[in-house]
C-alpha positions as CSV (number, residue, x, y, z in Angstrom):
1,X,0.0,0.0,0.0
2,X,1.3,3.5,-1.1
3,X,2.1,6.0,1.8
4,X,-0.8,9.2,1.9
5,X,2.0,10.9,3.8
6,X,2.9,14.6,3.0
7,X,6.4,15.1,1.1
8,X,8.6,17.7,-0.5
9,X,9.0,17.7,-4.2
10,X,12.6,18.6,-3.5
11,X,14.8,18.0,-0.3
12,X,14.4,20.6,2.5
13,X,17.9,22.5,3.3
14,X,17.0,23.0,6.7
15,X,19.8,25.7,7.3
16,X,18.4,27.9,4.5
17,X,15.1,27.2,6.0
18,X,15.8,28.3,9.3
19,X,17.8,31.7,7.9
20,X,14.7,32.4,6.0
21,X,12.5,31.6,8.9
22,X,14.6,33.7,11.7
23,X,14.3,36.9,9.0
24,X,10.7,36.4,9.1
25,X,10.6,36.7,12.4
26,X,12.5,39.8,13.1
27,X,10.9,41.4,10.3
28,X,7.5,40.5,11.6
29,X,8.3,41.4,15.5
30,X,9.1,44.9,15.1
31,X,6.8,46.5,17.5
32,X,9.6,47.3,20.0
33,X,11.7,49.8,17.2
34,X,7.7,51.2,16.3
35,X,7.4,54.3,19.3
36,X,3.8,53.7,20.4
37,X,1.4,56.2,20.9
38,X,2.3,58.5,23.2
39,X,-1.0,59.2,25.7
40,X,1.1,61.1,28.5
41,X,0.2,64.6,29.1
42,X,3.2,66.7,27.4
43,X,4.0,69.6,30.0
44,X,2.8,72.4,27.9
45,X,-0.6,70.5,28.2
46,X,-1.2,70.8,32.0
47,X,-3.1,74.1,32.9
48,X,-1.6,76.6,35.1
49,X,-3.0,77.8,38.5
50,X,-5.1,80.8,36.8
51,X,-6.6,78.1,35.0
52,X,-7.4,75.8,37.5
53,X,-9.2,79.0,39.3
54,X,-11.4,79.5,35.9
55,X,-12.6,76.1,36.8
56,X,-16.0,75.5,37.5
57,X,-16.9,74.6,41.7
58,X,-15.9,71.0,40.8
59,X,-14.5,69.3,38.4
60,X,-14.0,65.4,37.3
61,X,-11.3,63.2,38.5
62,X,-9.9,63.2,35.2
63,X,-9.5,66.6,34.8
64,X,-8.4,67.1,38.9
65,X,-5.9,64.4,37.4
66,X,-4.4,66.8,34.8
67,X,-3.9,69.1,37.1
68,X,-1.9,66.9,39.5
69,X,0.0,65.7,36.4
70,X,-0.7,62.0,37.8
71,X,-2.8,59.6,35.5
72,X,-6.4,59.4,35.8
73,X,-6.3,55.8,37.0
74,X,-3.7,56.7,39.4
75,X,-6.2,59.0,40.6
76,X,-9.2,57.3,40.5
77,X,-6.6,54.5,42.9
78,X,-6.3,57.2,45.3
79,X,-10.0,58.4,45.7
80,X,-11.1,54.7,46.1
81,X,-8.4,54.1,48.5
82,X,-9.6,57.8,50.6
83,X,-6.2,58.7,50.2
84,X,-7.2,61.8,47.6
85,X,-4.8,65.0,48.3
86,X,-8.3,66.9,47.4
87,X,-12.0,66.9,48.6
88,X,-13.9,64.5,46.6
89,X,-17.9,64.4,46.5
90,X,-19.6,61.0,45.4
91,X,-23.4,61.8,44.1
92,X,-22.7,58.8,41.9
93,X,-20.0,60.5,39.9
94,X,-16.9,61.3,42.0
95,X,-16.2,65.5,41.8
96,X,-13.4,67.0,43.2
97,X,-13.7,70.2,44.9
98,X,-11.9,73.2,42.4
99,X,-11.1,75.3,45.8
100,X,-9.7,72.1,47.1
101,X,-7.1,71.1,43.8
102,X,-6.3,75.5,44.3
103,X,-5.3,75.3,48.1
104,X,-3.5,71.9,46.8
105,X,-1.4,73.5,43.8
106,X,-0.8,76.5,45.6
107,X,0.8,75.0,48.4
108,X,3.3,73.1,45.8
């Protein structure tokens, strides 16, 4: 009985193979020379102390976050944790206090 097995037309060179294979690889796995997308606040970004006064009575963690110049889950960490630097009101969405972040920045 004849053998249904798979095989090559032509002998394999199997260090070719692997050269070809390895290239393949590094050309495929690039993503750590590609500079991802940069989501950090650049420093021009953060608003300054007159702006944080222009701010309405309260603000969103997020935006409280900016301010800091921490992250917003960084901040979110530290309101669920009570350990906020700033008064935070919770009427289902967490607020933070504007006069609160201005004593806060000013005291920096």
């Amino acid at each position: 009985m004849e053998s249904t097995a798979w095989t090559s037309a032509r002998p394999v060179d199997w260090g070719t193979f692997m050269e070809t294979e390895n290239a393949r690889h590094e050309t495929a796995n690039l993503s750590h020379m590609i500079a991802p997308r940069d989501r950090r606040v650049v420093v021009k970004d953060l608003p300054t102390l007159d702006d944080v006064r222009s701010w309405p009575a309260t603000v969103d963690v997020a935006r409280a976050a900016l301010a800091l110049g921490i992250s917003r889950s960084q901040m979110y960490a530290l309101v669920k944790s009570g350990q906020a630097p700033v008064k935070v009101l919770d009427y289902g969405a967490k607020r933070v206090v504007t006069a609160s972040l201005v004593r806060l920045l000013e005291a920096a």
